[in-house]
C-alpha positions in Angstrom: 0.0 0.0 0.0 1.4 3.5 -1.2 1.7 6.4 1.4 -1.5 8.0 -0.1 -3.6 4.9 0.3 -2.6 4.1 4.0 -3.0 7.9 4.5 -6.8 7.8 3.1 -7.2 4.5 5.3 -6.2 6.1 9.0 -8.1 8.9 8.1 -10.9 6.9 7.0 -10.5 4.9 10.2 -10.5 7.8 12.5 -13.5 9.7 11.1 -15.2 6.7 11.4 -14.1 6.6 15.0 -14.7 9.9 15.5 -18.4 9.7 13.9 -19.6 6.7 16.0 -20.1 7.8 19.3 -22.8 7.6 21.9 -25.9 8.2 19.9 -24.7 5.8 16.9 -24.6 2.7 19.7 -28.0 3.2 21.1 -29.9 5.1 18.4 -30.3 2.3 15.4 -30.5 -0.7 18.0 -34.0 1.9 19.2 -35.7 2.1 15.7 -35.1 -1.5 15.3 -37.3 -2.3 18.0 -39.8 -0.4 17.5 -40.1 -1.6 13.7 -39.7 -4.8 13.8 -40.4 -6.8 10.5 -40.1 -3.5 9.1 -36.6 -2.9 10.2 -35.4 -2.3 6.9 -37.3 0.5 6.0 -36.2 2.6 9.5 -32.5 1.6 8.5 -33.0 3.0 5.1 -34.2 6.5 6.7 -31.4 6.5 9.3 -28.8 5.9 6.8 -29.8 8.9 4.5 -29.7 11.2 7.7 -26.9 9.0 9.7 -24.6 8.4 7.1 -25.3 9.8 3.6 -25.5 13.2 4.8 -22.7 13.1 6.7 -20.8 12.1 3.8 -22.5 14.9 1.7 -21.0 17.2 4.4 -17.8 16.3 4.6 -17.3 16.5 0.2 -19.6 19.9 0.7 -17.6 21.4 3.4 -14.0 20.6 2.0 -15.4 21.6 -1.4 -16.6 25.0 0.0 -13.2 26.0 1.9 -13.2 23.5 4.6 -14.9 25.4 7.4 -18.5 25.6 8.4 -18.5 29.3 8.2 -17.1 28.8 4.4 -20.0 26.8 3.9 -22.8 28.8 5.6 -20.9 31.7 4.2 -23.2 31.8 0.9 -25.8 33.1 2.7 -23.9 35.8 4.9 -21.0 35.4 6.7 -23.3 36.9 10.1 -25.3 34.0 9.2 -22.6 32.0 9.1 -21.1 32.8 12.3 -23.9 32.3 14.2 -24.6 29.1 12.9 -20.8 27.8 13.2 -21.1 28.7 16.6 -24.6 27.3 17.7 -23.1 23.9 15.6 -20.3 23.8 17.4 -21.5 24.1 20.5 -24.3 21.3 20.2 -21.8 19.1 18.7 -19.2 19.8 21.7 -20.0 21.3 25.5 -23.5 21.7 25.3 -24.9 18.4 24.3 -22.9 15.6 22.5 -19.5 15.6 24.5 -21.6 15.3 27.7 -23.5 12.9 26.3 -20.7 10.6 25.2 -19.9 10.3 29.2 -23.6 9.9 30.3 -23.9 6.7 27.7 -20.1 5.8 28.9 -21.3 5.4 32.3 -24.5 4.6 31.9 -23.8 1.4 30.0 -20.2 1.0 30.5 -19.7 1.6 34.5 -22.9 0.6 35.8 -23.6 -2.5 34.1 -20.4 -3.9 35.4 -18.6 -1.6 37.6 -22.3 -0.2 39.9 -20.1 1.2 42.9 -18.3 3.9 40.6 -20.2 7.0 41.2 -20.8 9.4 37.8 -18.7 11.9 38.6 -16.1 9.3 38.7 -16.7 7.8 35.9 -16.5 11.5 34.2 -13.3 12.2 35.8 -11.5 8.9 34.2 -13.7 9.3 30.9 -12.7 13.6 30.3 -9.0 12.7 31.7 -8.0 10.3 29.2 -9.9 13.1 26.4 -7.6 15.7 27.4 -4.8 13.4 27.3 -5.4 12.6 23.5 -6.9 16.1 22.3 -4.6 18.5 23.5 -1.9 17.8 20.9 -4.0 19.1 18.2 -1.8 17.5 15.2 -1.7 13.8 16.6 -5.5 13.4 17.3 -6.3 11.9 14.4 -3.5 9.8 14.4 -3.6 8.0 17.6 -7.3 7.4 16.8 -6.9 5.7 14.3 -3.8 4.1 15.0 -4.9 2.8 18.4 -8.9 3.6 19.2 -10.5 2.2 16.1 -9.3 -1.2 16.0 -10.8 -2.4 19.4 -13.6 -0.3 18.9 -14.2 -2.6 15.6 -13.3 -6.1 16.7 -15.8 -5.8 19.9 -18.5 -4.6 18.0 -17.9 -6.9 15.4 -17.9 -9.3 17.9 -21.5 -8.5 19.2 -23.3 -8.0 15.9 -22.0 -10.9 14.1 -23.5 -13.7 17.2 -26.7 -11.8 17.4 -27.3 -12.1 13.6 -25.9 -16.1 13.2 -27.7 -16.1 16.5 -31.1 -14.0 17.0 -32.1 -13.4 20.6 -35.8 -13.6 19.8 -38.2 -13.8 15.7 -38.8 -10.8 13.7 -42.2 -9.5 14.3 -44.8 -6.1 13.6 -43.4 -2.8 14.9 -45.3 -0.1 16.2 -44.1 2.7 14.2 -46.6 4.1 11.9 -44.3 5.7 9.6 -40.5 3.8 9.9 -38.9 5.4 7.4 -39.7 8.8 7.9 -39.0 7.5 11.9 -36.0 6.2 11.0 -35.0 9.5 9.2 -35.6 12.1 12.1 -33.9 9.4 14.8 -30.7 9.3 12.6 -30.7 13.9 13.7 -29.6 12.4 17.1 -26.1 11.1 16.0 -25.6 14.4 14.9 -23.4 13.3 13.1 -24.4 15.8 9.5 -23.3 18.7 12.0 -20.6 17.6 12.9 -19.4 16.4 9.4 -19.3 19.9 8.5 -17.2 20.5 11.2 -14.9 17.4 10.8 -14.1 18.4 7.7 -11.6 20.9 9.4 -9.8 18.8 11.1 -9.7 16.2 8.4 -8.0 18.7 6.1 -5.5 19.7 8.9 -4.8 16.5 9.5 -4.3 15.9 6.0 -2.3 19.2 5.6 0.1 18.0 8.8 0.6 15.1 5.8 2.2 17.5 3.1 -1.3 17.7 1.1 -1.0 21.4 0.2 -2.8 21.1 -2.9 -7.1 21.8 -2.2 -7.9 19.5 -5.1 -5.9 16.6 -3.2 -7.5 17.7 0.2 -10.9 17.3 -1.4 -10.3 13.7 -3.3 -8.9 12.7 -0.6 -11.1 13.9 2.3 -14.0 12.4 0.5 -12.1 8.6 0.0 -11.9 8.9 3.9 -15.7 9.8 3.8 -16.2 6.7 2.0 -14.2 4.0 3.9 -16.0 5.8 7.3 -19.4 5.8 6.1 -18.9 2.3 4.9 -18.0 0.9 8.4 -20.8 3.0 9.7 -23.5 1.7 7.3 -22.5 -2.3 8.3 -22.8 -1.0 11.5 -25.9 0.5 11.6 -27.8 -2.9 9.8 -26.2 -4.8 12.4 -27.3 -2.7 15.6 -30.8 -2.3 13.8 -31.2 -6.3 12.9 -30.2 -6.7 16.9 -32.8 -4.6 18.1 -35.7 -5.6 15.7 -35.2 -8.9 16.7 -36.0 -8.1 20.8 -38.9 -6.6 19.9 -40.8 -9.5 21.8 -38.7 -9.1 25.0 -39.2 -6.1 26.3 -41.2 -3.5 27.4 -42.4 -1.0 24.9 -41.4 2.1 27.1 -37.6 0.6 27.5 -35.5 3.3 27.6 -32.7 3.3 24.9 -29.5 2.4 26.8 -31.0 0.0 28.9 -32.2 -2.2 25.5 -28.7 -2.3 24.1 -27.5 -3.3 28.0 -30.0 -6.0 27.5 -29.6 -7.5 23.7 -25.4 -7.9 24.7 -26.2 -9.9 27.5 -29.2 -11.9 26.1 -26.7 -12.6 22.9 -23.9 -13.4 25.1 -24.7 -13.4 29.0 -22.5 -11.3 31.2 -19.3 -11.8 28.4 -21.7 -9.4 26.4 -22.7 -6.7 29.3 -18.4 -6.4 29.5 -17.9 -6.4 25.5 -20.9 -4.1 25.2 -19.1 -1.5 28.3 -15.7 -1.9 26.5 -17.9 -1.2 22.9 -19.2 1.8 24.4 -16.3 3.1 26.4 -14.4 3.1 23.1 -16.7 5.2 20.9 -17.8 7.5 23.2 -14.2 8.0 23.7 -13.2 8.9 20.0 -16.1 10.8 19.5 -15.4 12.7 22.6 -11.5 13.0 21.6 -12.1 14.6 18.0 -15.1 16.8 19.1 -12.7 18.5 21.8 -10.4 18.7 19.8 -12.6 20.6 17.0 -14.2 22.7 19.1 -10.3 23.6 20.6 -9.4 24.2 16.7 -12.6 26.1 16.1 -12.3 28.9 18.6 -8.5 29.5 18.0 -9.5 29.8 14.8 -12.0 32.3 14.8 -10.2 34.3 17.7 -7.5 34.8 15.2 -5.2 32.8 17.9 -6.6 35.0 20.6 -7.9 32.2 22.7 -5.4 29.1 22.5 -6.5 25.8 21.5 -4.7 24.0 24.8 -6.8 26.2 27.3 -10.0 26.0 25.1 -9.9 21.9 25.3 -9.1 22.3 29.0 -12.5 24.3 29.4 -14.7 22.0 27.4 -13.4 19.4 29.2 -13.9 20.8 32.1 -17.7 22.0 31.5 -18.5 18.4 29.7 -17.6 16.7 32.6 -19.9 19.0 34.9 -22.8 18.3 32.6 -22.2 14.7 31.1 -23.7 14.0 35.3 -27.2 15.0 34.7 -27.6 11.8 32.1 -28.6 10.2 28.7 -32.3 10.8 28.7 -32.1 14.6 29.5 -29.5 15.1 27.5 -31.6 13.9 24.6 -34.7 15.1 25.8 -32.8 18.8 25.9 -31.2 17.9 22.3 -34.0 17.5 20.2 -35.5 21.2 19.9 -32.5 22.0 18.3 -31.6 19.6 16.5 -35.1 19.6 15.0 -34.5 23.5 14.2 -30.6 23.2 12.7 -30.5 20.0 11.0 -33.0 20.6 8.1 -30.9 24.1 7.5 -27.5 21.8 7.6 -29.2 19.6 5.1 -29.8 22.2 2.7 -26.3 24.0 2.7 -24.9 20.6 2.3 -26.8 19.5 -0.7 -26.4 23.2 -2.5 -22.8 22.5 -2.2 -22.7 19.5 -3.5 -25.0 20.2 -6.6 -22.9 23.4 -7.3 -21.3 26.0 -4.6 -20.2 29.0 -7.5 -23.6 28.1 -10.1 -25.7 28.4 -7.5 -26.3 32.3 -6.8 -26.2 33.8 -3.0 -30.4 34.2 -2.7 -31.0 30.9 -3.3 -29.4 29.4 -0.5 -30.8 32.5 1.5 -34.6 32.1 0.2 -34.0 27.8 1.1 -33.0 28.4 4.2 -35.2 31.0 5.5 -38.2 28.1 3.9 -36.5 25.1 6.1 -36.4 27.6 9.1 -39.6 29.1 8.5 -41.1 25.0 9.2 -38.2 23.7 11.9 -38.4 27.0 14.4 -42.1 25.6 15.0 -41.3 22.1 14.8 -38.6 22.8 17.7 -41.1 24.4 20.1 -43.6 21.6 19.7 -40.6 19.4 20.3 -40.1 21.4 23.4 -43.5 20.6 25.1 -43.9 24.1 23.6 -46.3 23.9 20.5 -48.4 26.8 18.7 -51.5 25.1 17.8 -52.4 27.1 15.4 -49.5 27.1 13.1 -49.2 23.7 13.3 -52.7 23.4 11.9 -51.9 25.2 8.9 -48.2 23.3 8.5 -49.7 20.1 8.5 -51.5 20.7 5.7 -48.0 20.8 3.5 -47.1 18.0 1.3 -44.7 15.6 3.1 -45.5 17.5 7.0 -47.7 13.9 7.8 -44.6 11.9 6.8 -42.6 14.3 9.0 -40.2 16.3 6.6 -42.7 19.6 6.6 -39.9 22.1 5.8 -38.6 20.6 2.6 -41.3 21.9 -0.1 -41.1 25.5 1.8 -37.3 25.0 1.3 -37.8 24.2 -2.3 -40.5 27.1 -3.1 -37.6 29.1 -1.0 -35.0 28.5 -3.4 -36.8 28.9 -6.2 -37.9 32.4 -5.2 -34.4 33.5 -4.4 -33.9 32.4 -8.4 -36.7 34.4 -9.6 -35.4 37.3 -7.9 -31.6 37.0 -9.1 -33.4 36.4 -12.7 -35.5 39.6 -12.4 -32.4 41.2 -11.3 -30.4 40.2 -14.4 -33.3 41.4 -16.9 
């Protein structure tokens, strides 16, 4: 294997590492069981939001400059700012770096280690992050290097008994719509945010490589896509297939984490609770490593070298570890407003890029966006316990609102505005 190839490979490796955290274990395993026979249809959702817009994102963003704010930048750079910064922190202190230590103890400490308190458990889990994040150019490295390949024989491991293996038959769900289901669950991974923010360190990490050239950044960046999405797509089916074929076993109301705890050690007894902990420990770990050390990158970046990355990951670490106490369930429960709100806006940026960044003029992607936002600010307050009846009257009568995608024909009739206008402009 040439230096390029193995170079595409440990990138690939780490961005895969880096991408499957906490909501990628429990999430998929979730829409399984509640879909049952119909588990194929939920997986085909979750993988369009879970890993084929991730993959869009990371070609979009290193395409568009390699930043977020280069790619929000075609509707404003204000714009842009603000919504670099409200991704950024969602992906990092806020909500997913906590969260990958809530699921780390949840289901890797309890299960087997029940007398280690949480704050503990988030001591251990943010010490070894800072140990790994806070030489920015290595990150991706020792990932891939050392994280992904135990992270990928124990899951392995799992998925492959409990398919040759099933814990319990394949019967109806109880999700009215799975694909549509399966589409909003795969928001949770968050994992399309934080493509567009991966994408930075990616390129860095390909830079610290000698790829000066942005072509070679680009081909390369998206070959890493490709081998991570891959691994993430197997994955997925696996996790999914597990959980579809529990859905006999347990209780309907079964909260997330505790089902995966459960499948492992149905499919393997206690050996699965400690492969399962081990599983966990390790993704939640990457993920955790490469969003500190992205959101470290990000505000040094921005300050202009103002705030330094070293005490920027010292202060996410130290705020995660604070939060990361209060749990997995309120962390998603306090998640899901925004994530309603942002991701149908970083959807749209993404696939503008990809179609054509320069063809496409500035009011498009400003009349799309302002149509995804003008369907996904009300969508978030109803997923707040917050909704505006009356509005949500009226946007259910749009085409695709019953399925659960409401903003994409306002997006579309957005766009298409912001083109009439340039045209009139022209004449």
């Amino acid at each position: 294997m040439n230096k390029r190839a193995f170079d595409v490979v440990l990138v690939g490796m780490a961005l895969f590492a880096m991408f499957f955290g906490a909501g990628n274990l429990i999430f998929p395993p979730y829409m399984g069981f509640l879909s049952g026979s119909v588990w194929s249809l939920a997986l085909l959702g979750f993988l369009i939001t879970g890993i084929g817009m991730p993959l869009m994102g990371i070609i979009a963003a290193a395409r568009a400059g390699g930043t977020i704010e280069h790619l929000a930048g075609r509707v404003g750079p204000r714009f842009a700012r603000v919504l670099s910064i409200v991704v950024i922190l969602a992906i990092g202190p806020l909500l997913a770096i906590p969260r990958t230590a809530a699921t780390t103890f949840e289901m890797g400490f309890r299960p087997s280690l029940p007398w280690v308190s949480p704050v503990v458990a988030s001591i251990i889990f943010f010490t070894i992050t800072l140990i790994f994040s806070l030489n920015q150019s290595t990150v991706v490295d020792k990932i891939g290097k050392f994280l992904t390949p135990f992270l990928l024989v124990t899951l392995v491991w799992i998925i492959l008994k409990g398919v040759l293996s099933p814990i319990g038959p394949l019967t109806e769900g109880i999700v009215e719509n799975p694909f549509s289901s399966g589409f909003r669950e795969g928001y949770q991974t968050m994992d399309a945010m934080a493509s567009i923010v991966f994408a930075e360190i990616i390129i860095a990490a390909l830079i610290f490589k000698g790829y000066k050239n942005v072509r070679d950044q680009v081909k390369l960046a998206s070959f890493a896509g490709l081998i991570a999405a891959t691994g993430l797509g197997l994955v997925y089916g696996g996790l999914m297939y597990l959980g579809a074929t529990s859905r006999t076993l347990f209780a309907a109301d079964i909260e997330r984490t505790t089902l995966l705890i459960n499948i492992a050690y149905g499919i393997m007894g206690n050996a699965g609770k400690v492969a399962l902990g081990l599983a966990v420990s390790l993704a939640c770990l990457t993920t955790s490593i490469g969003l500190t050390a992205t959101v470290g990158d990000y505000f040094n970046g921005i300050s202009k070298g103002k705030l330094r990355y070293k005490p920027i990951v010292i202060a996410t670490v130290l705020f995660s570890g604070v939060f990361a106490t209060v749990g997995v369930t309120k962390i998603v429960q306090i998640a899901v407003p925004l994530l309603v709100m942002v991701y149908p806006v970083a959807i749209i940026l993404i696939i503008l890029t990809i179609i054509g960044r320069r063809a496409i003029h500035r009011v498009v992607y400003t009349g799309a966006v302002i149509g995804a936002l003008a369907t996904s600010v009300f969508d978030a307050f109803t997923a707040a316990g917050l909704p505006i009846t009356p509005i949500n009257d009226l946007l259910s009568y749009i085409p695709l609102a019953q399925a659960g995608f409401p903003w994409i024909l306002p997006a579309v009739i957005g766009g298409m505005i912001g083109g009439v206008v340039k045209g009139l402009e022209k004449g």
